[in-house]
C-alpha positions in Angstrom: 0.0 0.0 0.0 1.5 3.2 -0.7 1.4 6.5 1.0 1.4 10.2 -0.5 3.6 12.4 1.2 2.3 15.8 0.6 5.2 17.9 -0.5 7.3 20.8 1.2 5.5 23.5 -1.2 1.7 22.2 0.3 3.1 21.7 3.6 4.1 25.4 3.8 0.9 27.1 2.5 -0.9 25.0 5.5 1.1 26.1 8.1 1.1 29.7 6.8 -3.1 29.6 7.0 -3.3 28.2 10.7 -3.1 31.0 13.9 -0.7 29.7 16.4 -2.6 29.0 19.5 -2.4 31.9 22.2 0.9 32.1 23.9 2.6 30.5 21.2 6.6 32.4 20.4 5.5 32.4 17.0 2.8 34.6 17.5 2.9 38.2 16.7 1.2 41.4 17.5 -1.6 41.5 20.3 -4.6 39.7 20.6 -8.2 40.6 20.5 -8.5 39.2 24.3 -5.0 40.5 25.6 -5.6 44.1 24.3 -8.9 44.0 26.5 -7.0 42.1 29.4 -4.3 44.8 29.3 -6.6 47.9 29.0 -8.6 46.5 32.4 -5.3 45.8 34.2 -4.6 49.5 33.3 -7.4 50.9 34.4 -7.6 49.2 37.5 -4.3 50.7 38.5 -5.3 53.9 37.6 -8.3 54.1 39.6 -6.1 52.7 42.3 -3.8 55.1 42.2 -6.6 57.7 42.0 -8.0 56.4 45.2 -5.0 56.4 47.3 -4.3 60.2 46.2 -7.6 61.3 47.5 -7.1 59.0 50.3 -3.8 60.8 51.9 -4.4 63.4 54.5 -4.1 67.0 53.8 -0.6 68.5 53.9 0.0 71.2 56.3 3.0 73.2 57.3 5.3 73.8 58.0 4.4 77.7 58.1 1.4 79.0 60.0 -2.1 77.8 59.1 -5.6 79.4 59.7 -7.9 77.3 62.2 -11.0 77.6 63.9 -11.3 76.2 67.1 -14.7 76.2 69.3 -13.4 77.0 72.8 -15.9 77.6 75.8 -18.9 77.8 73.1 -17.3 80.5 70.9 -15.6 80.2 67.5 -12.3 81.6 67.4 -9.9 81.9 64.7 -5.8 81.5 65.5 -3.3 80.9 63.2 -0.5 78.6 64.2 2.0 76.0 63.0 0.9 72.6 62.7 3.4 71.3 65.7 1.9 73.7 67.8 -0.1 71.5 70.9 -3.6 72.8 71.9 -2.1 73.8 75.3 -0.1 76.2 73.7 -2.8 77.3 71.0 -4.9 78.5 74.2 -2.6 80.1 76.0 -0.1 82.0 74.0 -2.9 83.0 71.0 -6.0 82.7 72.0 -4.8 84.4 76.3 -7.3 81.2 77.6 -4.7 80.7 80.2 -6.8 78.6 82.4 -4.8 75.3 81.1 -1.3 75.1 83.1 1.7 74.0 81.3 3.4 72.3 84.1 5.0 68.6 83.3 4.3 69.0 79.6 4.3 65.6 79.0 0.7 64.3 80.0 1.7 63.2 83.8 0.4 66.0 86.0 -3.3 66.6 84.7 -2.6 70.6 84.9 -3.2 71.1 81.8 -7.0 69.3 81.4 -9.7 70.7 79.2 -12.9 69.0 77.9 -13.0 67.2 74.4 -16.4 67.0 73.7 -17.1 66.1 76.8 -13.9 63.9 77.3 -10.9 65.1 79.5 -7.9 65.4 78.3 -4.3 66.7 78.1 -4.0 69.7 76.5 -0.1 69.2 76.1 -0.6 66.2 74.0 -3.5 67.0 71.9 -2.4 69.2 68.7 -4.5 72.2 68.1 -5.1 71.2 64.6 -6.7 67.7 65.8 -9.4 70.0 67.9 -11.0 71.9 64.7 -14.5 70.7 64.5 -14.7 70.0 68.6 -15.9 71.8 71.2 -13.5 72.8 73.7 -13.8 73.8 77.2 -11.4 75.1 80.1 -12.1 76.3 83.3 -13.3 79.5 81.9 -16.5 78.1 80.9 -17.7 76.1 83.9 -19.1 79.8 85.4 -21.9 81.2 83.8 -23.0 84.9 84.1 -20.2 85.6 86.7 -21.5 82.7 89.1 -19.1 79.6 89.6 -19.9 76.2 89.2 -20.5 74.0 92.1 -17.2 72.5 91.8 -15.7 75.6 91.7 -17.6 76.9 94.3 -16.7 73.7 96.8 -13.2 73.7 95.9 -13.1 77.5 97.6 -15.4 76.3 100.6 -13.0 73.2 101.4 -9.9 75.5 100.9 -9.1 72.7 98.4 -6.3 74.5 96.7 -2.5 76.0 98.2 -0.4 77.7 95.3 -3.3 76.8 93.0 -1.6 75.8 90.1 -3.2 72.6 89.6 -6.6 73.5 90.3 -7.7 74.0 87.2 -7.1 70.8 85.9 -8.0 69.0 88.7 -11.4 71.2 88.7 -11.9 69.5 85.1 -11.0 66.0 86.2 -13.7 66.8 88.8 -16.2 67.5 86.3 -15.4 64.8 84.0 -16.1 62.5 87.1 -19.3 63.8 88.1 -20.5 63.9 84.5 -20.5 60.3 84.6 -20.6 59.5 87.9 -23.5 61.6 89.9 -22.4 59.4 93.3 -18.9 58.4 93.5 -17.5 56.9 96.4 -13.8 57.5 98.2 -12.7 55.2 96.3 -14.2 56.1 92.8 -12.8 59.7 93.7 -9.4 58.4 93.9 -9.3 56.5 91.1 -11.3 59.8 88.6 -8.5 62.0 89.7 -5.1 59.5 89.9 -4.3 61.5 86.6 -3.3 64.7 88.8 -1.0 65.7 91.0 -1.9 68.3 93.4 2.5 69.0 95.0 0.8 71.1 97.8 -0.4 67.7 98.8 -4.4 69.1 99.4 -5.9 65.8 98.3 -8.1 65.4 101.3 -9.5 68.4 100.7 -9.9 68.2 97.6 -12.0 64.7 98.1 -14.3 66.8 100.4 -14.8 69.5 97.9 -16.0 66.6 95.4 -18.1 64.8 97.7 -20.0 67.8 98.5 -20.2 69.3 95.0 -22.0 65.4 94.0 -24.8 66.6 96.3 -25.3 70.0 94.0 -24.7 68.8 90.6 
């Protein structure tokens, strides 16, 4: 039985009208489907890219920058570096010099304001991360020239020597009783182990609080 063998000429014009599978080295150009896999893969990472821009923070600094901060009820506009702590905001732009700068490093509680409602350390707090909060010092506890009960109990129980750390401790006070109508001793303690009174009027000061739960 004999075979044909198709000859070289033939064999060549076949090969020529076949499309090497996908993948294959002999293929050239781009496909159909990699063109469309490759413009997806492109937009992806652009849209990705896109995203994490509008995802980064604003840049501020490192010059002075316009901010309004709600202290005591009140809008009011200061202009400071970005580095600058709310302590500092208060005090040297805004003369709210309630807040004492004492430790400077969050240990003593002199320097305590009100953070929506939350106490905290004015030293460690930058004044930039308090736009759009309300803040409140000692200053705003009295109303219409009268003081608050705290206040007012602190002076009856001679609670305070140099005075320095009253005002914080006065806000620790307030931020105790705001959640805590009825403390105990103990309680007490515990609501103001963030301050440090160095005149060493502590049991007074526990007396001024226990009276002021009664009025508030």
């Amino acid at each position: 039985m004999s075979m044909k063998k198709s000859s070289p000429e033939k064999s060549s014009r076949s090969a020529k009208g076949r499309r090497p599978p996908p993948g294959s080295k002999k293929q050239k150009g781009l496909s159909r489907r990699g063109f469309l896999g490759s413009t997806a893969a492109g937009g992806v990472v652009v849209a990705s890219s896109t995203e994490a821009r509008a995802a980064q923070p604003k840049t501020m600094g490192p010059h002075k920058t316009a901010l309004t901060l709600n202290v005591n009820g009140k809008d009011r506009k200061v202009s400071v570096e970005p580095r600058v702590t709310l302590l500092r905001a208060l005090r040297n732009d805004l003369d709210v010099t309630g807040p004492k700068e004492i430790c400077d490093r969050g240990s003593c509680g002199g320097c305590g304001v009100h953070l929506d409602g939350k106490l905290v350390n004015s030293c460690m707090l930058l004044a930039v991360d308090a736009v759009g909060k309300k803040i409140t010092t000692i200053e705003g506890l009295s109303q219409d020239g009268k003081l608050h009960p705290i206040q007012a109990e602190f002076v009856k129980a001679d609670a305070l020597q140099c005075g320095f750390c009253t005002p914080g401790m006065v806000m620790a006070c307030k931020a105790l009783l705001d959640h805590n109508k009825n403390p105990s001793l103990v309680e007490i303690k515990r609501g103001l182990s963030g301050n440090i009174c160095r005149c060493g009027t502590y049991t007074r000061i526990f007396s001024a609080v226990q009276a002021a739960a009664k009025l508030v």
